[in-house]
C-alpha positions as CSV (number, residue, x, y, z in Angstrom):
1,X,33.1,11.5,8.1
2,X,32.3,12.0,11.6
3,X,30.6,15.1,10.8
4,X,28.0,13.5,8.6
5,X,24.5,13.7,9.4
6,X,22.3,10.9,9.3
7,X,19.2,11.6,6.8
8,X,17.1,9.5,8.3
9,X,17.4,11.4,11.7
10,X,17.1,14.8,9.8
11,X,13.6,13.2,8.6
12,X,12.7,12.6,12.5
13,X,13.5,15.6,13.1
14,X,11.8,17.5,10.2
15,X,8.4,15.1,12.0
16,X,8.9,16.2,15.2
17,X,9.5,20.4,14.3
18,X,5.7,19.9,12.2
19,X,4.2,18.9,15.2
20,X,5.4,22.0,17.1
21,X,5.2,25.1,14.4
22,X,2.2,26.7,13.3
23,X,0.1,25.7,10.7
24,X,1.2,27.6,7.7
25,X,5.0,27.3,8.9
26,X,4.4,23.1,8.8
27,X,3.5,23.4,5.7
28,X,6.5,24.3,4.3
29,X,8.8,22.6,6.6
30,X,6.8,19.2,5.2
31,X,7.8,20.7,1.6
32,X,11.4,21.6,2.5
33,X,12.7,20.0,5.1
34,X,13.1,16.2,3.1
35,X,15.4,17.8,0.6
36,X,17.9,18.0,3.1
37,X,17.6,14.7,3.9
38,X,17.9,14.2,0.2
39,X,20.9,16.5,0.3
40,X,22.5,14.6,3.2
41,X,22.1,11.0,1.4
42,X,23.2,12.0,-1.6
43,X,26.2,13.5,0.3
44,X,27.4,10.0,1.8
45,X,30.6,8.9,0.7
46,X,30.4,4.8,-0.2
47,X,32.7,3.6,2.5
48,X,31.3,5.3,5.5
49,X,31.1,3.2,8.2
50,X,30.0,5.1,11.6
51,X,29.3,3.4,15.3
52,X,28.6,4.1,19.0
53,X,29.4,1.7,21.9
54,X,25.9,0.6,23.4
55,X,25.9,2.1,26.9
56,X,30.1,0.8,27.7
57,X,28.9,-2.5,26.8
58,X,31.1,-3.1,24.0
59,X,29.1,-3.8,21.6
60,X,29.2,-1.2,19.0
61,X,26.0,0.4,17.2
62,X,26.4,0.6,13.7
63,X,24.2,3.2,12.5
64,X,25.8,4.2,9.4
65,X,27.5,2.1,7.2
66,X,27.0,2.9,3.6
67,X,27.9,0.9,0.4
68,X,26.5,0.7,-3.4
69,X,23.7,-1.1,-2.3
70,X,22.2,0.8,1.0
71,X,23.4,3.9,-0.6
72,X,21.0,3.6,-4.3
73,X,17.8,2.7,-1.4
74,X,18.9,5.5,0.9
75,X,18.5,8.1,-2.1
76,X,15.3,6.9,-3.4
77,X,13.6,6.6,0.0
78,X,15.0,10.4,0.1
79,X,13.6,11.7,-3.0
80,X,9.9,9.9,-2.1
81,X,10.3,11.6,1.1
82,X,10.2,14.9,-0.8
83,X,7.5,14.1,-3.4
84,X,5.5,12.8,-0.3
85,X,6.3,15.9,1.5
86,X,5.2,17.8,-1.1
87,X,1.7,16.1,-1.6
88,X,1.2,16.1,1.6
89,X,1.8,19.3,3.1
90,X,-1.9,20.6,3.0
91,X,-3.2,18.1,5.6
92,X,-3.6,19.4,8.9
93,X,-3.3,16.1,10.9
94,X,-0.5,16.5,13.1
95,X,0.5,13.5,14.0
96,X,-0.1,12.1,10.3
97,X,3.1,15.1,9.7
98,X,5.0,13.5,12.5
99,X,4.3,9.6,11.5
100,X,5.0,10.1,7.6
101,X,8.3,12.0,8.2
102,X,9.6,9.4,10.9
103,X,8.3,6.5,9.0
104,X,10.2,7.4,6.2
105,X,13.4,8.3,8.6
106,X,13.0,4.8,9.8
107,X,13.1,3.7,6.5
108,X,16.5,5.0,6.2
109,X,17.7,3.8,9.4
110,X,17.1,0.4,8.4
111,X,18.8,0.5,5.4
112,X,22.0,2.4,7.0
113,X,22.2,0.1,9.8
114,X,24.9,-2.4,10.0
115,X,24.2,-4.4,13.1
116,X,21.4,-6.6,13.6
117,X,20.3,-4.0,17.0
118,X,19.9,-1.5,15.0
119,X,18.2,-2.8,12.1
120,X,15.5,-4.3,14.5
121,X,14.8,-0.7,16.6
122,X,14.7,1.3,13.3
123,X,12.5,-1.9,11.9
124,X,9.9,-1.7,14.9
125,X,10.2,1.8,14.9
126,X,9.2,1.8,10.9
127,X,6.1,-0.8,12.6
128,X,4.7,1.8,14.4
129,X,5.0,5.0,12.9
130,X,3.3,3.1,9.7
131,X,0.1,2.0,12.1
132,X,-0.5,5.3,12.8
133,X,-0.9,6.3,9.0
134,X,-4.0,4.0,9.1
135,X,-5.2,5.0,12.2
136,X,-4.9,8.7,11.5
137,X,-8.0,8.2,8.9
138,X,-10.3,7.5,12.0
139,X,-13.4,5.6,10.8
140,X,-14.4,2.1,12.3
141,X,-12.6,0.4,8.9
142,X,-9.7,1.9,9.5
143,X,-9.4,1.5,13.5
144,X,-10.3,-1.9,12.4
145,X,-6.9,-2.3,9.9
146,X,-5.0,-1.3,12.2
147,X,-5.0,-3.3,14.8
148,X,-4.9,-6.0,12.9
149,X,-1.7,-4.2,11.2
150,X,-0.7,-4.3,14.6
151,X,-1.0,-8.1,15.0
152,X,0.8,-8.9,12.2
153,X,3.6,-6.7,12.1
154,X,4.4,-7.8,16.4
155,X,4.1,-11.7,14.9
156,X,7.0,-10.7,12.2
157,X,8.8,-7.9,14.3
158,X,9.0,-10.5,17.2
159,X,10.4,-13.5,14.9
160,X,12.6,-11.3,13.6
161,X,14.0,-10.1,17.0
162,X,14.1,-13.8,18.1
163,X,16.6,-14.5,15.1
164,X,18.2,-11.5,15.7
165,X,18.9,-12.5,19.6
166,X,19.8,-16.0,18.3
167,X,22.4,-14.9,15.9
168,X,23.9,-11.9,18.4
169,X,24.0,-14.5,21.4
170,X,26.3,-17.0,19.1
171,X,28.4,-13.9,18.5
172,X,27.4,-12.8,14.8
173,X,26.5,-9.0,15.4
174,X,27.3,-7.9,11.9
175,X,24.1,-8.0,9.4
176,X,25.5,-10.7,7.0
177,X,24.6,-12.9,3.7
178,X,22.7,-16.1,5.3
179,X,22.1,-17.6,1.8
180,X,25.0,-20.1,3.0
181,X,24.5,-20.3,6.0
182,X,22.3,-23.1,8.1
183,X,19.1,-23.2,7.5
184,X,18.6,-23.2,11.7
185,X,15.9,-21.7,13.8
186,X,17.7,-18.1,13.6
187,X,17.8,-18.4,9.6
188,X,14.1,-19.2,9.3
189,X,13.0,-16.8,12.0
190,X,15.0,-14.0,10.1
191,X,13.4,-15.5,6.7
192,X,9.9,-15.4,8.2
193,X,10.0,-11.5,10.2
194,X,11.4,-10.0,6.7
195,X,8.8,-12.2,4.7
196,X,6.0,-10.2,6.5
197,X,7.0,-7.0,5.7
198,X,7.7,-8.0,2.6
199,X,3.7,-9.5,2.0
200,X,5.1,-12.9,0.7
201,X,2.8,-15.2,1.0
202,X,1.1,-16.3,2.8
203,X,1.8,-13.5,5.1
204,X,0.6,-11.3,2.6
205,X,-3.2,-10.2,3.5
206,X,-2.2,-7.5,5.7
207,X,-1.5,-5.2,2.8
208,X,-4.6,-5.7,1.2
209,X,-6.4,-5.3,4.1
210,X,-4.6,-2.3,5.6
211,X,-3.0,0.3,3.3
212,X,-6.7,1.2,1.1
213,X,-7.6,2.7,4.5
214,X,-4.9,4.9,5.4
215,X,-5.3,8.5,5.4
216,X,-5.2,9.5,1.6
217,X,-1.6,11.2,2.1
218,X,-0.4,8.2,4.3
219,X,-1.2,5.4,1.9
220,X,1.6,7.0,-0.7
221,X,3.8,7.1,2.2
222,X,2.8,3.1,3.1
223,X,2.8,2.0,-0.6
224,X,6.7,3.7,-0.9
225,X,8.4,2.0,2.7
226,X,7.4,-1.0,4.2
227,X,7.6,-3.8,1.4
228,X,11.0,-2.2,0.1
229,X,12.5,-2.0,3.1
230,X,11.7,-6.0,3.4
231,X,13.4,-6.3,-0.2
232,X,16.5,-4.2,0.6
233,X,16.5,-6.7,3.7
234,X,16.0,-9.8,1.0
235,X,19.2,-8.5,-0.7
236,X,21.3,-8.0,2.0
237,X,20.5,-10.9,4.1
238,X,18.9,-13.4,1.6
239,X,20.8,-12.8,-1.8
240,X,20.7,-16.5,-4.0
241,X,18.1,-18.3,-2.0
242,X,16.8,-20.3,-4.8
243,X,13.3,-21.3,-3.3
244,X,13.0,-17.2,-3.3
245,X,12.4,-17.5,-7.2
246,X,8.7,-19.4,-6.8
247,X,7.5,-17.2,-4.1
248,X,8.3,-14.1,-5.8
249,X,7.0,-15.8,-9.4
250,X,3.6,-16.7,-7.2
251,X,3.7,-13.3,-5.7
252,X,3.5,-11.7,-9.3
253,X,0.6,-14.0,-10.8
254,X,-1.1,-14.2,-7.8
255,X,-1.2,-10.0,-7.3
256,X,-1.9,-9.4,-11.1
257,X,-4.9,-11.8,-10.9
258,X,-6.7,-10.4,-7.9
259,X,-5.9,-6.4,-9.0
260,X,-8.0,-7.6,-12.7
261,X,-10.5,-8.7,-10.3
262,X,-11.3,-5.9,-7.8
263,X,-12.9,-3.0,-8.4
264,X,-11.5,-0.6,-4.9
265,X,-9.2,1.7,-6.7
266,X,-6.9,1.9,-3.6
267,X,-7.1,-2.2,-3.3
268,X,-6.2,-3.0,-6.7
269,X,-3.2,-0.7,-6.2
270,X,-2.7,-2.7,-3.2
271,X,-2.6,-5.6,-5.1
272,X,-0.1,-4.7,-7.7
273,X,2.2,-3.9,-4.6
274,X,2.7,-7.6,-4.0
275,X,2.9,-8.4,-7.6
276,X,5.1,-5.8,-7.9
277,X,7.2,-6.6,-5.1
278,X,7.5,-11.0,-6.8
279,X,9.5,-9.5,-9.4
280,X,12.0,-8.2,-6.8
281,X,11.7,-11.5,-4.7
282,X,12.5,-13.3,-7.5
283,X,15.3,-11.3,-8.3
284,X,16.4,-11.6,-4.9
285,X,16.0,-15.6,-5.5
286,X,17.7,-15.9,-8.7
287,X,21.0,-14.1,-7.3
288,X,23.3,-13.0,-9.8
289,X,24.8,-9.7,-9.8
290,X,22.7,-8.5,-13.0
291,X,19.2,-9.9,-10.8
292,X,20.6,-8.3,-7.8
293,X,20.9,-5.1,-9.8
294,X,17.7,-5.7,-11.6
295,X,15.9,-6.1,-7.9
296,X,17.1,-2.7,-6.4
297,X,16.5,-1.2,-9.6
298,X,12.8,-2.3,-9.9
299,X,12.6,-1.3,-5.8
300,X,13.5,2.0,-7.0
301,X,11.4,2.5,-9.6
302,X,8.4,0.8,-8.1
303,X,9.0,3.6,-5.3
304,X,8.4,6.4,-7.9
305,X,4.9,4.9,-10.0
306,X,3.7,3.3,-7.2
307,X,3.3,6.4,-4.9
308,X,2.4,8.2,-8.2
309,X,-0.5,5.6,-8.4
310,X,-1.9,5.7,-4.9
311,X,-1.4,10.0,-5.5
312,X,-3.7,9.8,-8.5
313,X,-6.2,7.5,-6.8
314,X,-5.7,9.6,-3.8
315,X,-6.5,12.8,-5.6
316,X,-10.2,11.6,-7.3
317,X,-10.8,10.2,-3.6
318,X,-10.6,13.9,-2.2
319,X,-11.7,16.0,-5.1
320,X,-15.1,13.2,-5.9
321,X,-15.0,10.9,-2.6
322,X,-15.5,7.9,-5.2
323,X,-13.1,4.6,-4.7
324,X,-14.7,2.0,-7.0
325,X,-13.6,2.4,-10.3
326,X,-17.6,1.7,-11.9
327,X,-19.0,4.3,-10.4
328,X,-16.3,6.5,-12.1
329,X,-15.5,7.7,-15.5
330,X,-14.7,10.6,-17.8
331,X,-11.9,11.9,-15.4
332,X,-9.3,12.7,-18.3
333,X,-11.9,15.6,-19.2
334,X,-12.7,16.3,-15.4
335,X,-9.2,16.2,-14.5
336,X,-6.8,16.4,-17.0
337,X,-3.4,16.3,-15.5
338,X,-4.3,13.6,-13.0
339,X,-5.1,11.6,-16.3
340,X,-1.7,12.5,-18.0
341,X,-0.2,11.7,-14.3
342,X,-2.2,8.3,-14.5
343,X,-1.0,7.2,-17.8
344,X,3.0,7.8,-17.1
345,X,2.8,5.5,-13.5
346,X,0.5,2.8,-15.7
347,X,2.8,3.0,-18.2
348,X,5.8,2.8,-15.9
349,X,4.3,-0.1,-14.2
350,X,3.6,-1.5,-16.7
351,X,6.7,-2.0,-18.8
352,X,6.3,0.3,-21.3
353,X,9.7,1.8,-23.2
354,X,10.3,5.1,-21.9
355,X,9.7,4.7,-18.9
356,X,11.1,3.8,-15.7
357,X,9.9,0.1,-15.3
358,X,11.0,-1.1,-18.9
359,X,14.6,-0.6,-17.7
360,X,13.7,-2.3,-14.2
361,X,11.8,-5.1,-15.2
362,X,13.0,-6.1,-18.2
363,X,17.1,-6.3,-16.4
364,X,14.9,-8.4,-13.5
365,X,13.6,-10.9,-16.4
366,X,16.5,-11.1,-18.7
367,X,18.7,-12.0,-15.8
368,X,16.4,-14.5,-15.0
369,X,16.7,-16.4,-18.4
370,X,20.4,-15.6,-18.5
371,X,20.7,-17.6,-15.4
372,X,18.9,-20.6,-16.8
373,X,15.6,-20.1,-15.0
374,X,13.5,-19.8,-18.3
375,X,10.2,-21.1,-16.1
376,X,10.7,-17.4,-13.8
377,X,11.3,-15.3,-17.4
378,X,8.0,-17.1,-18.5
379,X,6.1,-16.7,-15.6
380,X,7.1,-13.0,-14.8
381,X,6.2,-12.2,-18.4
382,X,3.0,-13.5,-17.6
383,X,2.8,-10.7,-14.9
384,X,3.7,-8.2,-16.8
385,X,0.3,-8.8,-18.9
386,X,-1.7,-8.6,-16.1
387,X,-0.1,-6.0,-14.8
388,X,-1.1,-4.0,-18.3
389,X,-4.7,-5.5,-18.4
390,X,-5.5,-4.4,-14.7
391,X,-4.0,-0.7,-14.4
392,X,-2.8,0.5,-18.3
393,X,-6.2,-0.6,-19.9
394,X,-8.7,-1.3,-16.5
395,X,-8.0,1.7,-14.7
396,X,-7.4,3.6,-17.7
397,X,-10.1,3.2,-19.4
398,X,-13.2,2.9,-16.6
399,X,-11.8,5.3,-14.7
400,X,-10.4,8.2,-17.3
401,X,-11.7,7.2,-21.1
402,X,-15.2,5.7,-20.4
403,X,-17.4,8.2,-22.0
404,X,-20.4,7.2,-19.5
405,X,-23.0,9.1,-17.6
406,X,-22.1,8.7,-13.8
407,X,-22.7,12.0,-12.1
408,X,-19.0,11.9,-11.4
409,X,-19.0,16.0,-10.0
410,X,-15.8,17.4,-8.4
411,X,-16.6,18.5,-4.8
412,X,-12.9,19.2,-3.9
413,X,-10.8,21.0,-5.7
414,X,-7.2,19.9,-5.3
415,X,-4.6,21.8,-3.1
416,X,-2.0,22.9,-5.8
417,X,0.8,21.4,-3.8
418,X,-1.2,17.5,-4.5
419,X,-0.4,18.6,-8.3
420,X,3.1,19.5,-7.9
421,X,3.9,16.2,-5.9
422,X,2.0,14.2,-8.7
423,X,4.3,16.0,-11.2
424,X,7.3,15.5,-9.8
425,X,6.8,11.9,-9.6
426,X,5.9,11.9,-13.1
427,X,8.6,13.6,-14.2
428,X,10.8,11.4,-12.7
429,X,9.1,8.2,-14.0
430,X,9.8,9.3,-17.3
431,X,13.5,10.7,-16.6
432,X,14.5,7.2,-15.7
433,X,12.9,5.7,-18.2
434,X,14.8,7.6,-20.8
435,X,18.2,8.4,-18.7
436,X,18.6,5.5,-16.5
C-alpha cells in the first residue's frame, strides 16, 4: 500500500506541469493527465490507511485513509476532474490550468484526510485555488466577487481552524462523528467553518454572488468542489444532527424560489446549487444509513448535471456572449447538441426516471419518510417542483424552444473539446440513471 499514489497530488501535479509546457502540449496534459488521477482513485484499496510524522513531533499526518465513504467522493471528484479537463483544455489562461487542476487535487485531499491538520491545509488550500477561478475572468465584477470570496471563505476557514485547534489541543486528532458529542465552542466552530462552504444559510450569499463570474471553464470547476466537499464534511463529522433536516429543507425551497425568479443563466444555476445541496443537508440531518447513502449519492450525481449545466450555459456565453435567458431563444435550432446536453442535466436535476437524480433524490426523500420525518419528504417534494419549473420548463423553454426573434447570432464557434466534455457528462447522467 505504501506504493500508492495520492490522486489528489497527481492532480497538483498535472496543474503545475500546464503551467510549464507549451501551449499545444497543455492542452493535452489538461485532457489526459486527470484520468490518472481517476486511475489512481479507483485503484485504492478500502482499508488504506497511510501517515507521516509531522516534522518528529509525533503527531502523525494522515493523508490517506480510505473507506466506502471517502472512497465513492474520491472517484466522482476524479471523473469531474476529467470531464472538466476536457472542457477546459482550449483556454489559454495559465494559471486558470494550474488553479482548476489543484482545486480539484484539494478536493481530494480533503476527502482522504484523516486528521483534522490535514483536512484544514487541503481545505484552505481548496479556499484559494477556488478564488483564483473568479479572479482569472478579470473584469471589475469579478475582482469585485472575489475578494469578497475571500472574506468569507477566511471567516469560515478560520472558525474552522479554531475548532480544529480546540479539539487537537484536548487530544482528539482523529476526524470523528461529533453528532454526540458536546455541543461546545469546538462543535459549533466546526459546524459553522463547514456550514460556509457548504452555503447553508445564512452563510449562503457568497455563491450567488461569486461563482456566475468565474471564468466560463472555472465556474464548472466551482459548481463541482466546494459545496460537496462541505457535504462529504457534513457526513463524516455531522451524520444525525437532527436540526440539519430544516436547514437543508429551507436550503431547497429557498434556492428553487429565487432560481424561478432570476433571469442570469449562470445565477439561477447558482441558485439551484444551494437547493441542490438542502436535499444532501437534509440527508445529512435525518441520519440513517439509507439517508446517508441517499446524501453521497445525490453529491455524486449533483457533481455530473451540475457541471453539465454550468457547461451548457458556459458554451452559449462563448459562442453568443448572452447570460440572461430573455434575450435568448431558439438555441435547440442554433445549437443542437448543447440543447440535447441541456435537456439530460434538466432532466437529471430534475428527477426525471432515467436519469441520474431520480435514483439520488428519490433514496434522499424516501428515507426521509421511512424515518418518520414526513414534514422533510413533503417539503423536499416541494423542491423538486421548483426545481422542474425553473431549469426543465424555464430554461428550457426561453432559452432552447421559444420560437422568438432575438437576433440571437453565434459569434464563437465552440472548441470541439467543449463538446466532447459536455458529452461525456451527458453520457454519464444518463448511465447512472439507468445502471446505478
Amino acid at each position: 500500500m505504501s506504493n500508492l499514489l495520492h490522486p489528489g497530488l497527481i492532480l497538483i501535479a498535472v496543474g503545475v506541469l500546464a503551467v510549464l509546457v507549451p501551449k499545444m502540449l497543455r492542452k493535452f496534459i489538461l485532457a489526459i493527465g486527470p484520468f490518472f488521477a481517476l486511475f489512481a482513485a479507483l485503484s485504492m484499496p478500502v482499508g488504506t490507511d497511510l501517515s507521516i510524522e509531522f516534522f518528529g513531533t509525533g503527531y502523525h499526518l494522515g493523508y490517506m485513509f480510505v473507506d466506502k465513504l471517502s472512497y465513492v467522493f474520491c472517484m466522482i471528484f476524479a471523473l469531474m476532474a476529467c470531464i472538466g479537463g476536457i472542457y477546459s483544455c482550449h483556454n489559454e489562461n495559465r494559471m486558470e490550468a494550474f488553479c482548476s487542476m489543484s482545486y480539484a487535487g484539494c478536493a481530494l485531499g480533503v476527502t482522504l484526510a484523516k486528521d483534522w491538520l490535514t483536512l484544514i491545509f487541503f481545505w484552505e488550500a481548496l479556499a484559494v485555488t477556488s478564488l483564483f477561478l473568479i479572479w482569472c475572468r478579470n473584469t471589475p465584477q469579478s475582482r469585485r466577487a472575489g475578494l469578497r470570496y475571500l472574506l468569507v471563505h477566511m471567516f469560515g476557514g478560520n472558525l474552522l481552524l479554531l475548532g480544529i485547534f480546540l479539539k487537537v489541543g484536548s487530544g482528539d486528532s482523529l476526524i470523528a462523528n461529533l453528532s454526540k458529542a458536546p455541543h461546545d465552542l469546538a462543535f459549533w466552530a466546526i459546524l459553522i467553518g463547514v456550514a460556509v462552504n457548504a452555503a447553508i444559510p445564512p452563510v449562503n450569499a457568497w455563491l450567488v454572488d461569486a461563482y456566475p463570474e468565474g471564468t466560463i471553464t472555472g465556474s464548472v470547476f466551482l459548481s463541482s468542489f466546494t459545496t460537496k466537499v462541505a457535504v462529504y464534511a457534513l457526513i463524516r463529522i455531522f451524520a444525525g444532527t437532527d436540526f440539519l433536516m430544516g436547514f437543508g429543507c429551507f436550503m431547497a425551497l429557498y434556492g428553487a424560489a429565487y432560481a424561478i425568479m432570476e433571469n442570469d443563466m449562470r445565477r439561477l444555476l447558482g441558485y439551484h446549487i444551494i437547493s441542490q445541496v438542502g436535499f444532501m443537508v437534509a440527508g445529512v440531518g435525518v441520519g440513517t444509513a439509507m439517508a446517508l447513502n441517499g446524501a453521497a449519492a445525490h453529491a455524486f450525481s449533483h457533481i455530473l448535471y451540475k457541471s453539465l449545466l454550468f457547461m451548457c450555459a458556459g458554451a452559449i456565453i462563448y459562442a453568443t456572449g448572452i447570460r440572461k435567458i430573455n434575450q435568448l431563444s431558439g438555441m435547440a435550432k442554433k445549437m443542437p447538441f448543447v440543447a440535447v446536453c441541456f435537456f439530460v442535466a434538466a432532466f437529471s436535476i430534475s428527477g426525471v426516471p432515467f436519469f441520474n437524480g431520480f435514483i439520488s433524490k428519490t433514496i434522499t426523500i424516501a428515507a426521509a419518510s421511512a424515518a418518520g420525518y414526513d414534514w422533510v419528504y413533503t417539503l423536499l417534494e416541494l423542491a423538486s417542483i421548483g426545481t422542474f419549473l425553473s431549469i426543465t420548463l424555464k430554461m428550457g423553454y426561453f432559452i432552447f424552444l421559444r420560437d422568438a426573434d432575438k437576433n440571437v447570432e453565434i459569434k464563437n464557434p465552440l472548441p470541439k473539446n467543449m463538446y466532447i466534455g459536455m458529452g461525456f457528462g451527458a453520457a454519464l447522467c444518463f448511465l447512472y440513471g439507468v445502471y446505478p
